[in-house]
ROMARGU-591959 format. One record per residue (C-alpha): residue in three letters; x negated, y negated, z. Coordinates in steps of 0.1 Angstrom, whole numbers, plus 5000, padded with zeros to 4 digits. Last residue first. Example, Ala and Ser with C-alpha at 12.3 -4.5 7.8 and 13.67 -1.06 7.14 Angstrom:
<zados>
drenvo xx yy zz
SER 4863 5011 5071
ALA 4877 5045 5078
</zados>
This chain:
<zados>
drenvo xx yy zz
UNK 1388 1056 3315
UNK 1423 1041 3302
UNK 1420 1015 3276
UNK 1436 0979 3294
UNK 1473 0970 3282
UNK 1477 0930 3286
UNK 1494 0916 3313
UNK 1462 0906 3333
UNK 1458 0880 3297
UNK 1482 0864 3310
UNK 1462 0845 3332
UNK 1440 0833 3304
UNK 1468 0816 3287
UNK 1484 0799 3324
UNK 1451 0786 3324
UNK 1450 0770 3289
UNK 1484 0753 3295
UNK 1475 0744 3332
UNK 1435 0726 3315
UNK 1458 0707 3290
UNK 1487 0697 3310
UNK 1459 0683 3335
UNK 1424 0671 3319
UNK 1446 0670 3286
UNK 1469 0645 3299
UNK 1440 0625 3318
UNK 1426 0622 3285
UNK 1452 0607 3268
UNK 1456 0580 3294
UNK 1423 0570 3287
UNK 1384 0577 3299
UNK 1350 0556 3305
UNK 1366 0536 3337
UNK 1338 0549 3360
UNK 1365 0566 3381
UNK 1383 0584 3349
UNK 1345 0599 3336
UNK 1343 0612 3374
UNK 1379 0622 3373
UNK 1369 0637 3343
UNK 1340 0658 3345
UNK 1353 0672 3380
UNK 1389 0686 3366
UNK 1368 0701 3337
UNK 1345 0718 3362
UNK 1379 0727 3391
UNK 1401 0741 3360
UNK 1372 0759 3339
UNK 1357 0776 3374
UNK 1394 0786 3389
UNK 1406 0796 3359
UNK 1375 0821 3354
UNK 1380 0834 3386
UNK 1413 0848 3386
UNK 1403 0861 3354
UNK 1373 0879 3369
UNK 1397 0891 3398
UNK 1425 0903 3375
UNK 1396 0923 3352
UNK 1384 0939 3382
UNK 1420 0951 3391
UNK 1426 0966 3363
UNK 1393 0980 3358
UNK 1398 0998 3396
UNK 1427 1010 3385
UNK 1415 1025 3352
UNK 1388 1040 3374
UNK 1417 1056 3395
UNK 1441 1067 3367
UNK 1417 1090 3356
UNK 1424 1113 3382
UNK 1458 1123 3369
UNK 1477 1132 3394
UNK 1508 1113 3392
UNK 1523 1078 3410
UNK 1490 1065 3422
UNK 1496 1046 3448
UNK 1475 1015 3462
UNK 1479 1005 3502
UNK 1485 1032 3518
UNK 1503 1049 3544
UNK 1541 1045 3538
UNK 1542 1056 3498
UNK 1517 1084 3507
UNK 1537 1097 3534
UNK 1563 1097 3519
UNK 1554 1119 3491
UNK 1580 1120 3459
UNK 1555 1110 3438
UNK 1526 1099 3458
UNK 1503 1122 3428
UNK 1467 1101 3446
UNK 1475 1081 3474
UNK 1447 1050 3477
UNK 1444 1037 3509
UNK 1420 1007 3508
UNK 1398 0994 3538
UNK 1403 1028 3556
UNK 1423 1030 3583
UNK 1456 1041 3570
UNK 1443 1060 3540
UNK 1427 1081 3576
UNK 1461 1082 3592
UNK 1482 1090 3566
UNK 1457 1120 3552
UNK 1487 1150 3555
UNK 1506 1146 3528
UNK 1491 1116 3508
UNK 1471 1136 3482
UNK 1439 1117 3493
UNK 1412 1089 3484
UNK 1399 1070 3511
UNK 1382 1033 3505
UNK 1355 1019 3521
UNK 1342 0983 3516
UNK 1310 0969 3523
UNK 1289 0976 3557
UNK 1275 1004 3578
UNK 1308 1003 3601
UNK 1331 1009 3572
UNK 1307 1041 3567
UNK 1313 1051 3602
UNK 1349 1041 3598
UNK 1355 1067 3573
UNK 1337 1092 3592
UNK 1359 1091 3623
UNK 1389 1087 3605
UNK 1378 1122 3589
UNK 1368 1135 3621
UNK 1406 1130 3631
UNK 1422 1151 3605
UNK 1394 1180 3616
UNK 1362 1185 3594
UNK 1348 1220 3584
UNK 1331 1207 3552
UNK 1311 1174 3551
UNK 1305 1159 3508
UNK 1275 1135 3499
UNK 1266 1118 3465
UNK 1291 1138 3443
UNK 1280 1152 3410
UNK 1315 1172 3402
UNK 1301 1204 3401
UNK 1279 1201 3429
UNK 1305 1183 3454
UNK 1331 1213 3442
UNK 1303 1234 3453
UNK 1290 1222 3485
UNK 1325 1223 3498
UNK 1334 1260 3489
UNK 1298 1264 3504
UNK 1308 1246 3538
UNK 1342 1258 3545
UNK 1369 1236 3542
UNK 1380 1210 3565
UNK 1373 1184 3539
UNK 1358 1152 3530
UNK 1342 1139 3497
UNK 1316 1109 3493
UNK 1310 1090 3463
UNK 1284 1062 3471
UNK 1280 1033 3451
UNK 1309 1026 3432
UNK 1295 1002 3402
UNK 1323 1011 3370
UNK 1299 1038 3358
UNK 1300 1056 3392
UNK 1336 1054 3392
UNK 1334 1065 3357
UNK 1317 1093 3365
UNK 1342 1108 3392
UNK 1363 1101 3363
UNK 1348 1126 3341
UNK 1341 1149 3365
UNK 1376 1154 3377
UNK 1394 1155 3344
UNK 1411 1188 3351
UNK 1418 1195 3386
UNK 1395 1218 3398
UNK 1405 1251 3409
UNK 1414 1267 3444
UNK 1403 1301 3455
UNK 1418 1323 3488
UNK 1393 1350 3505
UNK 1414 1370 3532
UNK 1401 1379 3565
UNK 1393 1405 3589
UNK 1408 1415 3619
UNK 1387 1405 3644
UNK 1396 1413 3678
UNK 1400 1384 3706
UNK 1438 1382 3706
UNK 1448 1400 3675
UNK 1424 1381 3645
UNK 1428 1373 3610
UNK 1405 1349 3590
UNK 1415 1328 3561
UNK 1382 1317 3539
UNK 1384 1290 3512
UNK 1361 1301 3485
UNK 1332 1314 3474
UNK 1323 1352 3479
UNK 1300 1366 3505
UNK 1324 1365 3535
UNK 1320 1347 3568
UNK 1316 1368 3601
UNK 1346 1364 3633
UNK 1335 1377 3665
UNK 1368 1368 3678
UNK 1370 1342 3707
UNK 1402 1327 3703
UNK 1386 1295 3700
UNK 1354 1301 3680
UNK 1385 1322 3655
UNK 1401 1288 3654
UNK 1368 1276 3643
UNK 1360 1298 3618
UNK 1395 1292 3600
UNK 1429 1303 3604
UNK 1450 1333 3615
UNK 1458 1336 3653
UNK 1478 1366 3663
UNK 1497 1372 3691
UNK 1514 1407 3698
UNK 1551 1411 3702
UNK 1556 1423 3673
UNK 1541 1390 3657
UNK 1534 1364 3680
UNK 1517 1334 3659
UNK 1487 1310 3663
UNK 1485 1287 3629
UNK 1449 1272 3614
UNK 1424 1249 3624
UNK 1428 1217 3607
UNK 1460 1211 3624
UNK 1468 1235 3646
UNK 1501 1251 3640
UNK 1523 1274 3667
UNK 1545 1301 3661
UNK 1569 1320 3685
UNK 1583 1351 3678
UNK 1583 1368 3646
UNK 1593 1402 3639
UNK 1632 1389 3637
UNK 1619 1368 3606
UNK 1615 1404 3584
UNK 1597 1392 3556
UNK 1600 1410 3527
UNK 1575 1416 3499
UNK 1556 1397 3474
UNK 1522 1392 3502
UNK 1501 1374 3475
UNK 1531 1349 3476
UNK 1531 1340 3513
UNK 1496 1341 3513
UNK 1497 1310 3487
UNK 1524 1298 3509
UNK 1498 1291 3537
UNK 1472 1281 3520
UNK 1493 1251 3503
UNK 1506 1245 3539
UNK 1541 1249 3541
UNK 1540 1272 3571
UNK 1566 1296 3583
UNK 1554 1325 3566
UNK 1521 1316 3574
UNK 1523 1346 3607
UNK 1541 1371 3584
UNK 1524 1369 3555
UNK 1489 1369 3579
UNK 1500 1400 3594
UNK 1512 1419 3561
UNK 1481 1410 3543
UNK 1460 1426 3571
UNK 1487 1456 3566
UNK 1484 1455 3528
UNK 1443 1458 3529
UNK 1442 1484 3557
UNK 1435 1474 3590
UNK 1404 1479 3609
UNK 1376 1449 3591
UNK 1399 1439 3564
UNK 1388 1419 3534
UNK 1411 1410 3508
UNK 1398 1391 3479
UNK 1408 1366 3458
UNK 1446 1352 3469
UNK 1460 1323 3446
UNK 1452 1286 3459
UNK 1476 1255 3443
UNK 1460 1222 3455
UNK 1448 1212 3422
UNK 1412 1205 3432
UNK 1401 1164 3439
UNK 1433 1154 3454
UNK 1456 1183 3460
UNK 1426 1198 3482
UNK 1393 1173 3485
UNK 1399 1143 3502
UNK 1381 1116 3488
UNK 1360 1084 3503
UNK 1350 1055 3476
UNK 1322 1034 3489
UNK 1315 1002 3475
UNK 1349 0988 3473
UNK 1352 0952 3462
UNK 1374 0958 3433
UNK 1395 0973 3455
UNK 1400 0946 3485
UNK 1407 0920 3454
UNK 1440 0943 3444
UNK 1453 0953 3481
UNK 1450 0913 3489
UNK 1473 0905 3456
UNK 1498 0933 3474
UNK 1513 0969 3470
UNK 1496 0981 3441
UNK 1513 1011 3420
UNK 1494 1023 3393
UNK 1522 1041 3369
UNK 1507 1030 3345
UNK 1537 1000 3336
UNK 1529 0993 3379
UNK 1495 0985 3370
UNK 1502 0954 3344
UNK 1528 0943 3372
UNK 1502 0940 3397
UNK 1475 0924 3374
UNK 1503 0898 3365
UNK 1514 0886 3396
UNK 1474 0887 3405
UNK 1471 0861 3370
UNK 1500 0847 3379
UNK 1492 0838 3417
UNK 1460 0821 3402
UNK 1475 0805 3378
UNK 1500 0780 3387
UNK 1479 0768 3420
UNK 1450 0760 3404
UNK 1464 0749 3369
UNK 1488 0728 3393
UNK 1459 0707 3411
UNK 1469 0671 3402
UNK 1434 0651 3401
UNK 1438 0643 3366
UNK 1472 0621 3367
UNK 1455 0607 3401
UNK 1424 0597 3384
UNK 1448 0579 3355
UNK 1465 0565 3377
UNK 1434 0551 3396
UNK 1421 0539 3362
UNK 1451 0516 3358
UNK 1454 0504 3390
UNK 1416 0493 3381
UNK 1424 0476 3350
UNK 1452 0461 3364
UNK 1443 0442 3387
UNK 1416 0425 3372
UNK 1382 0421 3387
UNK 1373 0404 3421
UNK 1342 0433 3423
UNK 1352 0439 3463
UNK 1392 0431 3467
UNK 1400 0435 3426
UNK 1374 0468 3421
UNK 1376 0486 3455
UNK 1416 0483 3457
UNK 1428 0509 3429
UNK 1398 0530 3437
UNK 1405 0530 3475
UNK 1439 0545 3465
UNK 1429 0566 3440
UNK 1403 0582 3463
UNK 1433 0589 3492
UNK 1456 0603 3465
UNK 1423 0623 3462
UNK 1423 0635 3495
UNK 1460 0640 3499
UNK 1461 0662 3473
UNK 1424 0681 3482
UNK 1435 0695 3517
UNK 1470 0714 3511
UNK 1451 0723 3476
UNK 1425 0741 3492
UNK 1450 0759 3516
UNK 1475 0774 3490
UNK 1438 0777 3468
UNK 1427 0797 3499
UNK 1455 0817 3505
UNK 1454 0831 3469
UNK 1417 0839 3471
UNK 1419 0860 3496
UNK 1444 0877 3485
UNK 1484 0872 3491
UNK 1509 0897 3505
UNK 1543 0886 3499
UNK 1545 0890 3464
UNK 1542 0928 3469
UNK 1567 0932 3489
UNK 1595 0937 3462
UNK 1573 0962 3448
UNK 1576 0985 3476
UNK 1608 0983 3488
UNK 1614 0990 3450
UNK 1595 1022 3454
UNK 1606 1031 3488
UNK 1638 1035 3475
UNK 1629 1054 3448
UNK 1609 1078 3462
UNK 1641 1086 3485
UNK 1642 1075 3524
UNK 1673 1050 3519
UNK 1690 1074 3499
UNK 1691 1101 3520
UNK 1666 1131 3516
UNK 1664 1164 3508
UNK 1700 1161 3484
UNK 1708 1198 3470
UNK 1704 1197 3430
UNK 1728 1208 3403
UNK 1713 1205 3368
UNK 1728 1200 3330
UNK 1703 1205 3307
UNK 1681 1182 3283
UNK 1669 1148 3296
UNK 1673 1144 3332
UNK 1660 1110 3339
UNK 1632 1099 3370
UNK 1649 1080 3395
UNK 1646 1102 3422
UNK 1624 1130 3421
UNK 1631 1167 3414
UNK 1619 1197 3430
UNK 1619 1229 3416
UNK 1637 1259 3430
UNK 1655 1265 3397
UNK 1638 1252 3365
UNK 1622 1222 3359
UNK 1604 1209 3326
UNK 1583 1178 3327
UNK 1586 1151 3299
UNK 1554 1138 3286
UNK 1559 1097 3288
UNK 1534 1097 3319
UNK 1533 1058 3336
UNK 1540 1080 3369
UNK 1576 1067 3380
UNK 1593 1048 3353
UNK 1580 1075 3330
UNK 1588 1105 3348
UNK 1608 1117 3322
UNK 1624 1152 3329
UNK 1629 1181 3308
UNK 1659 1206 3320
UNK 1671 1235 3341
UNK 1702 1253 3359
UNK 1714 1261 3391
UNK 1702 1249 3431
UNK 1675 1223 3423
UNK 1657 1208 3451
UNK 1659 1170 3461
UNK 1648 1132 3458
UNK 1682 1113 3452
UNK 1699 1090 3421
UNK 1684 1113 3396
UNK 1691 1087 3364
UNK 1715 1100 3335
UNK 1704 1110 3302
UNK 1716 1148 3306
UNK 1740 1153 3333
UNK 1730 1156 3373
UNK 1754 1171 3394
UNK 1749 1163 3435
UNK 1750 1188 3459
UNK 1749 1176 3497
UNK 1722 1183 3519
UNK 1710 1153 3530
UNK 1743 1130 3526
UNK 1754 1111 3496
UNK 1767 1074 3507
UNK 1739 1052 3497
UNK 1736 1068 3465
UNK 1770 1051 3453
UNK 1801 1075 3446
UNK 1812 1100 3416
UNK 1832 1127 3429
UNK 1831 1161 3414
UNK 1855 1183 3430
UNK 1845 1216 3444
UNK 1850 1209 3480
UNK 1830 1181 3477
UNK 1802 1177 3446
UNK 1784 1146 3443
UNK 1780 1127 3410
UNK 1756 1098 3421
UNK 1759 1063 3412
UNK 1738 1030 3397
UNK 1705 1049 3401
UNK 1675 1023 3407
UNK 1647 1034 3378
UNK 1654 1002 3364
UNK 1629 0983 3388
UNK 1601 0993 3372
UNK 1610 0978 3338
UNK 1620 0947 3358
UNK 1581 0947 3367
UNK 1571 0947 3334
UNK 1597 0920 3326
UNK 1584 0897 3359
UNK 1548 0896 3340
UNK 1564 0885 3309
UNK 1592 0861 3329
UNK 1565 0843 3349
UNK 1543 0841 3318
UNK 1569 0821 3300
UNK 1578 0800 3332
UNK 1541 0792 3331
UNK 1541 0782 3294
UNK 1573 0761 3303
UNK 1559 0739 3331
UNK 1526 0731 3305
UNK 1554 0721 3280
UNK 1570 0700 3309
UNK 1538 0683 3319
UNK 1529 0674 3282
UNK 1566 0658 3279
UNK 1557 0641 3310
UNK 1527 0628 3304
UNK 1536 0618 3265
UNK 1565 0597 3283
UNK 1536 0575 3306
UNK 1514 0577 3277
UNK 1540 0561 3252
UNK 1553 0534 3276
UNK 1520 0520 3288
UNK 1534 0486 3299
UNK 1513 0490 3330
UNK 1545 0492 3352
UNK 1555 0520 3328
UNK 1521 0536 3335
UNK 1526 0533 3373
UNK 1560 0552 3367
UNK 1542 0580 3351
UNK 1512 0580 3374
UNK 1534 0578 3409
UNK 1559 0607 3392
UNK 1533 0627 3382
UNK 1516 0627 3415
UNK 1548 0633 3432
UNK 1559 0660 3412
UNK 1528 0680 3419
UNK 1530 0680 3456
UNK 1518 0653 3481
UNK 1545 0641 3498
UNK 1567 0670 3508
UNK 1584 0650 3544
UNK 1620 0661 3533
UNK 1630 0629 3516
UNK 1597 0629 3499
UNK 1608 0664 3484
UNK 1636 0657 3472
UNK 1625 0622 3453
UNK 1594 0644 3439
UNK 1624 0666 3424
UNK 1648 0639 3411
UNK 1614 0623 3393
UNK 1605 0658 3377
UNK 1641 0668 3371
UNK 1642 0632 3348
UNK 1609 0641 3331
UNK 1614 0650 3295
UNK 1651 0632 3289
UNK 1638 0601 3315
UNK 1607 0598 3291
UNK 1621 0599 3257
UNK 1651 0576 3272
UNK 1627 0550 3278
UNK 1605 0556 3247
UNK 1632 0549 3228
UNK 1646 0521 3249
UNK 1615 0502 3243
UNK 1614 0509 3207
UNK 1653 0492 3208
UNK 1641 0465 3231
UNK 1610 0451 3212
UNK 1600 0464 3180
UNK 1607 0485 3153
UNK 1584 0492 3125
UNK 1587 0531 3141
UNK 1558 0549 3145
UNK 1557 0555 3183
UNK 1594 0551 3188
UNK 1598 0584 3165
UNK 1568 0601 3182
UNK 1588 0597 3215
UNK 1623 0607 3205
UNK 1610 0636 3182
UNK 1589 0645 3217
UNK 1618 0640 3241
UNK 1641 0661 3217
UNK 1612 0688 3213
UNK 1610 0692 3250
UNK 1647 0692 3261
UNK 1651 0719 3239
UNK 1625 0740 3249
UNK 1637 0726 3288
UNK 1669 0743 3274
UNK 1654 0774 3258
UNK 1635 0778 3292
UNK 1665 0778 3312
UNK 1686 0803 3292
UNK 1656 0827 3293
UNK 1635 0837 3267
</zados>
């Protein structure tokens, strides 16, 4: 609890001892009068300064005004102990929602502790401890265990365990050894590490992280902007209603005065539309920050309702439905021998960082002599075009061979297929397996389970290698052989057919697809980029099942979202109707606002809560 809330505690409980005290006291006259005076101007004294504020700058019709105009028009009534029970009812509800600002702002907070404080960089052999902002790419920086990795990069010596907690919502440490890469602000735990920088500060994971989550506020849902714009209209309007129910009774029925200013305080008290406008933004505020503690990363309230609308979910298939590491099958030459066809295509990928590419690289095991190779040249989707010895090779897919014009023939085993040709001779090719990544069927079932309609994979893989991951994972419809720009293609022919469409990928190479599609959703964005740049959810590890726990999330944020508007706006109805037909009280009206925020603000923290992963 905050300083602030344990004084407006404070403030509370000394307005309400105050007020209960003057309410069965024998006293009478001025002294119970000052009691419930000073009970009233201790509870609501910010709320009277504040609607003052705000009228000075042209903010009639907010919250504070309407208690203010009710509160004060109570007093006039000689209604002393409603007019203070309104405000100390007001400041309770006021402190619930400060609660569940702070509880939904602490899981947030826990995110943002994976900012480094410094970074030991070594210069000219001398360790020399400085912000992250002023490390260079391609420094060395000394890491120690328990300290924070201030910068994404490789390591150079040594190895540990790392907790990529903060990062991926995964408390198994992962161990690192040389050559590995490391991500910024996840925590050495056990050795002692020297890593070369990759990046600069401002482009680290880390960075874009908190960028990230900072934003997130800023983009509201649907349903956000319209209870901002709903309650822009419906103030005035009902401060309109009380008005013409304050003056209908005495001008047109010639009744009392104040019996009918009376009940148009009491309509106004009820009218004010803070459970609306409290809880909706805390129940997304809440949903977002729920996700971020699984490592679910959501980058707006609009992001969150646009996935749990999503009827078609679009994957990529390498690094996002298969692990993404290939090892070499089968080597087929058709005039070489086996280690000079592997020879070639070492020597043309060597340059690549494909996941095919270095996957060749390490079949090959030997030395690479880089003078051998001339220029290279990488079509994406197709494959790389390389001189070699001064002869040019092109080593890729079918339809680089189509374009090279070899006489290329596909193989009888499964897999990804690499073929080899010198100008327009084929060489052969090399047959290169990639597995399943573990969990893949379950959650592809638990999309379906969860209402996805159509499950759709896309790759520029061959067709059976295709047709069987979509077989043995129970897809509705998977196209092979595809280009980076057929897949934008096809994801906005299904955006075109109706219902939302969201793309699934690894975040390396998919930007401009998880860029069009309705949702982006980057699946192991760790350290990518890419991912964090391109789309709209991220999914900080691998772990497939972290996308039907997403979409849960986010479908239980919606559902309470809509819960508080249906209770607020039916209870808010009964009474003002009750209030406007002179059948209610002040006490009423409290509970018809205080009462209906207070029990809002509950439901909405219920997003917070831990949800059981798929």
């Amino acid at each position: 609890m905050t300083r602030r809330q344990k004084w407006t505690l404070l403030r509370i409980v000394l307005a309400a001892l105050l007020c209960a005290g003057a309410w069965v006291s024998p006293l009478e006259g001025g002294w119970r009068l000052a009691a419930f005076a000073a009970s009233y101007l201790l509870a609501g004294w910010d709320v009277l300064y504040g609607a003052m504020r705000n009228l000075a700058h042209g903010q009639l019709f907010d919250e504070r005004f309407l208690m203010s105009v009710a509160t004060l028009g109570a007093l006039w009534l000689g209604e002393f102990a409603e007019a203070a029970g309104v405000m100390i009812f007001y400041q309770v509800g006021e402190w619930f929602q400060g609660v569940a600002v702070s509880r939904s702002r602490r899981s947030i907070a826990a995110l943002m502790d994976i900012r480094p404080d410094y970074a030991v960089v070594v210069r000219q052999g001398q360790e020399e401890r400085v912000s992250p902002e002023e490390v260079a790419v391609g420094e060395e920086i000394l890491v120690r265990p328990g300290e924070k990795i201030p910068l994404d990069g490789e390591i150079l010596h040594g190895s540990t365990s790392v907790n990529t907690a903060a990062l991926t919502g995964e408390s198994l440490p992962v161990d690192l050894g040389e050559g590995d890469r490391v991500v910024s602000g996840s925590v050495n735990l056990t050795g002692v590490i020297r890593v070369r920088t990759l990046s600069a500060y401002a482009q680290s994971t880390v960075a874009r992280i908190l960028e990230l989550v900072e934003s997130a506020s800023e983009k509201k849902a649907r349903v956000e902007s319209f209870i901002t714009r709903f309650a822009r209209v419906y103030t005035p309007f009902v401060v309109s209603c009380a008005i013409v129910l304050a003056l209908f009774g005495p001008l047109v029925l010639g009744q009392p005065w104040a019996v009918w200013v009376e009940r148009a305080l009491i309509f106004l008290m009820v009218s004010c539309p803070c459970a609306l406008v409290v809880s909706v933004p805390l129940s997304f505020f809440g949903g977002i920050g729920g996700a971020s503690r699984r490592g679910i990363l959501i980058k707006g309230a609009s992001d969150l309702e646009a996935l749990c609308g999503v009827r078609v979910m679009v994957f990529d298939k390498t690094g996002t439905l298969t692990q993404g590491v290939f090892s070499v099958n089968a080597i087929h030459p058709s005039r070489l021998s086996q280690a000079e066809l592997m020879d070639i295509a070492a020597a043309a990928e060597s340059r690549s960082s494909h996941p095919v590419a270095e996957s060749i690289v390490a079949a090959h095991g030997g030395h690479i002599d880089p003078s051998r190779i001339g220029e290279v040249s990488e079509a994406a989707g197709l494959g790389v075009t390389a001189v070699i010895d001064g002869q040019t090779y092109a080593v890729g897919n079918g339809k680089l061979m189509d374009r090279v014009g070899a006489p290329w023939h596909d193989c009888h085993l499964a897999g990804t297929v690499v073929h080899i040709a010198r100008g327009a001779e084929y060489l052969g090719h090399i047959v290169i397996n990639d597995r399943l990544k573990d969990g893949a069927a379950g959650a592809m079932a638990r999309l379906k389970a969860l209402g996805v309609e159509r499950i759709v994979m896309l790759t520029g893989d061959d067709e059976r290698v295709a047709g069987a991951v979509a077989q043995s994972l129970g897809l509705d419809e998977y196209r092979a052989r595809l280009l980076p720009g057929d897949k934008v293609s096809a994801v906005e022919e299904w955006i075109g057919k109706g219902g939302k469409v969201a793309f699934v990928g690894d975040g390396i190479n998919d930007a401009p697809v998880l860029s069009r599609a309705d949702v982006g959703i980057a699946m192991g964005a760790a350290g990518s980029d890419a991912a964090i740049e391109s789309a709209d959810i991220v999914l900080m590890d691998d772990n497939l099942a972290k996308l039907p726990l997403a979409v849960s999330l986010c479908r239980r944020t919606l559902r309470i979202v809509r819960q508080n508007i249906v209770f607020a706006l039916g209870v808010k109805a009964v009474i003002l109707a009750l209030s406007a037909a002179g059948l209610t009280h002040m006490w009423i009206a409290i509970f018809g606002d205080v009462g209906v925020m207070i029990l809002a603000i509950l439901n909405a923290m219920r997003a917070m809560l831990p949800l059981r992963e798929a």
